[in-house]
C-alpha positions in Angstrom: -13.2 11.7 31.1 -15.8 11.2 28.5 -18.3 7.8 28.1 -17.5 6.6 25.2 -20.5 5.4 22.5 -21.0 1.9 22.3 -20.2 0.1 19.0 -21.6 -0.9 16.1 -20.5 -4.0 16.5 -17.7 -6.1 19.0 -17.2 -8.7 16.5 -17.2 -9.6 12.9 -20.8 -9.9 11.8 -20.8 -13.4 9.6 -17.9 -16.0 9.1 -17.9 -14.0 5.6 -16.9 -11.0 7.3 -14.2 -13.1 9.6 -13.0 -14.8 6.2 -12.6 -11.3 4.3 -10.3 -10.4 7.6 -8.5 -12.9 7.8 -7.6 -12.9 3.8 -7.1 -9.1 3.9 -4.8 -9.3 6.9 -2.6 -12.2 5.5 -2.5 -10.1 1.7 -1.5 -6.8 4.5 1.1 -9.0 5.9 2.7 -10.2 2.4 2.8 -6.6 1.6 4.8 -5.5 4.6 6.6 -8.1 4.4 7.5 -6.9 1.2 8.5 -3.9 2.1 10.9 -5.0 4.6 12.8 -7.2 2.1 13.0 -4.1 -0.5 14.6 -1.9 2.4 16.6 -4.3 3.6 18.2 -4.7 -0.3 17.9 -1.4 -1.6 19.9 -0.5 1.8 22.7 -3.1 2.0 23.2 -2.7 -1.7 23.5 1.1 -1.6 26.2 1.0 1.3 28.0 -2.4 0.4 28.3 -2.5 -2.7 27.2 1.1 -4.0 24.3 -0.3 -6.3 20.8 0.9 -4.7 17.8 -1.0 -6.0 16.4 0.7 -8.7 13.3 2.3 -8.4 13.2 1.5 -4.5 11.6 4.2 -3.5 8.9 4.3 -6.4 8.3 0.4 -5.2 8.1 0.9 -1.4 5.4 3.5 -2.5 2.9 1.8 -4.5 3.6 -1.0 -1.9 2.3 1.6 0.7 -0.8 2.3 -1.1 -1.7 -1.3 -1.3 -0.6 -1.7 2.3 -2.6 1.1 3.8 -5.9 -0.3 1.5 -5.8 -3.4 1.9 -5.9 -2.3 6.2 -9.1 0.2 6.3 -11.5 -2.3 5.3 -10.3 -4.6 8.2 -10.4 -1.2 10.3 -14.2 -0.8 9.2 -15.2 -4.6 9.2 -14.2 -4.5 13.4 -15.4 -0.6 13.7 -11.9 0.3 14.5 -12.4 3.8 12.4 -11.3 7.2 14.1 -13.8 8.5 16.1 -14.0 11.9 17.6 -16.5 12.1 20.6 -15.7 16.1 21.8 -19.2 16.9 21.6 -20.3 13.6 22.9 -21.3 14.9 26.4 -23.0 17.9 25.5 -25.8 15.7 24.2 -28.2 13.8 27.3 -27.4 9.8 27.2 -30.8 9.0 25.8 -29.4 10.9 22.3 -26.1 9.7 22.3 -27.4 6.0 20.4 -28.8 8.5 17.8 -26.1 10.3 17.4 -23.5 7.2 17.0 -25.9 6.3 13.9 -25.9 9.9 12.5 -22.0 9.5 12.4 -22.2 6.1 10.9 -24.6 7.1 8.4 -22.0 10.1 7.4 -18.7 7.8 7.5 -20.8 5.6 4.9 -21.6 8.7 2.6 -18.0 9.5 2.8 -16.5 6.1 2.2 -19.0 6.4 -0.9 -17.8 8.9 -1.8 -14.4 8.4 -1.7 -14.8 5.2 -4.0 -16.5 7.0 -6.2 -13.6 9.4 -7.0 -11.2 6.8 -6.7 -13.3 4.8 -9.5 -13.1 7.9 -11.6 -9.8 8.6 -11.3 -8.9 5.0 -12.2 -11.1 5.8 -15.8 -8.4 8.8 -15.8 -5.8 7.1 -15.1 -7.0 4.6 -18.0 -8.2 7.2 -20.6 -4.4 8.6 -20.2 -2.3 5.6 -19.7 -0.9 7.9 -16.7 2.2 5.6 -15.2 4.7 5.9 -12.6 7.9 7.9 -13.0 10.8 4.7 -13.3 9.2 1.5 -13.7 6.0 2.7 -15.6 3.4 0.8 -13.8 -0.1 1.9 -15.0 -1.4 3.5 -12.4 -5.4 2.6 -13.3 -4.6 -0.9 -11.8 -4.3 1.2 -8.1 -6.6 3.1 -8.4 -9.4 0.7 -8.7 -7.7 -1.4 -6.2 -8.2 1.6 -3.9 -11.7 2.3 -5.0 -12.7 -1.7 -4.4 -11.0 -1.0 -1.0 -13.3 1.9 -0.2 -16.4 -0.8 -1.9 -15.7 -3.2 0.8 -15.3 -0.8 3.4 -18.7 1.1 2.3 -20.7 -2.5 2.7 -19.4 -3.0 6.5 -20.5 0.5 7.4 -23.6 0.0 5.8 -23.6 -3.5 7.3 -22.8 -1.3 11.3 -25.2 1.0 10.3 -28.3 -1.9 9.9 -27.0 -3.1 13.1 -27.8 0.2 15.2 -31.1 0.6 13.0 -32.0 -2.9 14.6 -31.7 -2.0 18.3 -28.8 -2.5 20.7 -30.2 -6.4 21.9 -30.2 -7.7 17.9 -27.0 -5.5 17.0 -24.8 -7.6 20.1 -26.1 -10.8 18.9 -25.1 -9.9 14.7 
C-alpha cells in the first residue's frame, strides 16, 4: 500500500468557488439529461416507428463534449484530478509535500496549455467556418467553450497551487 499525498485542498476554497460548482454541476446535469431524452427518442423512433432522429448521433456528440467540459473544472475546483503516486515512496516523507506542488505546478502548465490550443483552434475553426457533418453547427462556438473550460480549470490549480505555497496549517483553513 502506498501513503497517499495530502491535498491541495478538502473543500471548495470561497463560496465563489462553491457557487461555480454548484452552477457547473446543475448545467452537467441538464446536459445529461439531455442526452438521455435524445436516446430514448432516437431509439423508440428507430424501432417503432422506423424514423431515427436525425442527426442523433452528431447531437449526443457535441452534447458529450459539453458534458465532459463542463465536469473537469468541478474535478479541479475539489482536486479530484487523476493522480499517479508510483514513485511516491521512493521519495523520504519530508519531500513528498514538495513533490505534490511540483505536480501541481505541471497539471497547471498543462491545463495552460491545453486552453491555449483549444483557443487557437477555435480562431481555426472561425477563420474556416469548419461545421459539423448533418446539422452544420459551427464548431468555433465549442471550441472556445472547451478552452474557457480548461480557463476555469487553470485558475483553481493555480488557486491549489497558492494553497501548498502557503503551508499545510493556512492551506486546511483556505
Amino acid at each position: 500500500m502506498s501513503e497517499e499525498l495530502p491535498r491541495a485542498t478538502t473543500e471548495p476554497r470561497s463560496r465563489l468557488g462553491a457557487a461555480v460548482e454548484a452552477a457547473l454541476g446543475a448545467a452537467s446535469s441538464f446536459v445529461l439529461f439531455a442526452i438521455m431524452t435524445i436516446t430514448v427518442v432516437d431509439v423508440v423512433g428507430r424501432y417503432a416507428f422506423n424514423a431515427p432522429l436525425p442527426a442523433g448521433y452528431e447531437i449526443i456528440q457535441i452534447c458529450m463534449a459539453f458534458l465532459v467540459f463542463l465536469i473537469v473544472p468541478v474535478l479541479t475546483l475539489r482536486d479530484e484530478d487523476i493522480r499517479i503516486d508510483v514513485f511516491q515512496n521512493l521519495f523520504p516523507p519530508h519531500l513528498r509535500p514538495a513533490l505534490l506542488l511540483i505536480s501541481k505546478l505541471v497539471s497547471l502548465v498543462v491545463i495552460l496549455g491545453f486552453g491555449w490550443f483549444l483557443v487557437r483552434r477555435g480562431l481555426s475553426f472561425a477563420r474556416s467556418g469548419e461545421t459539423t457533418s448533418n446539422l452544420r453547427f459551427p464548431l468555433a462556438p465549442l471550441a472556445f467553450f472547451i478552452a474557457l473550460s480548461w480557463a476555469v480549470s487553470a485558475v483553481a490549480a493555480a488557486g491549489h497551487v497558492l494553497a501548498l505555497t502557503r503551508g499545510p496549517a493556512r492551506a486546511r483553513r483556505t
